[in-house]
N, C-alpha and C positions, 0 to 999 in steps of 0.2 A: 548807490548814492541816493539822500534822500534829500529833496532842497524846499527852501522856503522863502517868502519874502517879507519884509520888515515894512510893512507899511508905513509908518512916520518916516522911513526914509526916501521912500519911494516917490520919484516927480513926473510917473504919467506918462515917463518919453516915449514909450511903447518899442524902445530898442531889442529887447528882451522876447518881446513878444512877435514881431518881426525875425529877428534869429531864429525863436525855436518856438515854434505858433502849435506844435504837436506839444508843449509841455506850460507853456502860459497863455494867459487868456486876462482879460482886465474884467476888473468884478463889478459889483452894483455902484462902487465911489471912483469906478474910472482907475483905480489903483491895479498894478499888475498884483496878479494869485496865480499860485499855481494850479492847474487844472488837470496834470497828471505828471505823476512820477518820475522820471526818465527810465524808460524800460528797457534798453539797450544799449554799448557803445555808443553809436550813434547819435545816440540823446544825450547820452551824457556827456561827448566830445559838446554839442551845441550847448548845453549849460555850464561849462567849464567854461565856453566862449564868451556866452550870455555875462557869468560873473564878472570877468576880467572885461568886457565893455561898459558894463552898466556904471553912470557917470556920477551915480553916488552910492555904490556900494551896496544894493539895497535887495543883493541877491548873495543866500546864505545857503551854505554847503554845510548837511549836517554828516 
């Protein structure tokens, strides 16, 4: 799984990054990035989760 996120969508909630803090991190404009891959099940059960809370959509499963 390889994820990304869409910045113009993104509003900062930091939900994302609270779920899965091993895979986002917030960048230099406060906007969540991603800061590593999801390397395992594990991670990628949390970014499946990640997507399906994030309250605008603003997290992309390539």
């Amino acid at each position: 799984m390889k994820v990304k996120v869409d910045k113009d969508k993104c509003i900062s909630c930091g939900l994302c990054i609270n779920m899965c803090p091993e895979v986002f991190e917030f960048d230099e404009n406060s906007k969540s990035s991603v800061k590593n891959q999801p390397k395992n099940k594990e991670q990628e059960d949390c970014v499946q989760n990640s997507i399906s809370s994030c309250p605008v959509e603003a997290i992309i499963k390539d």
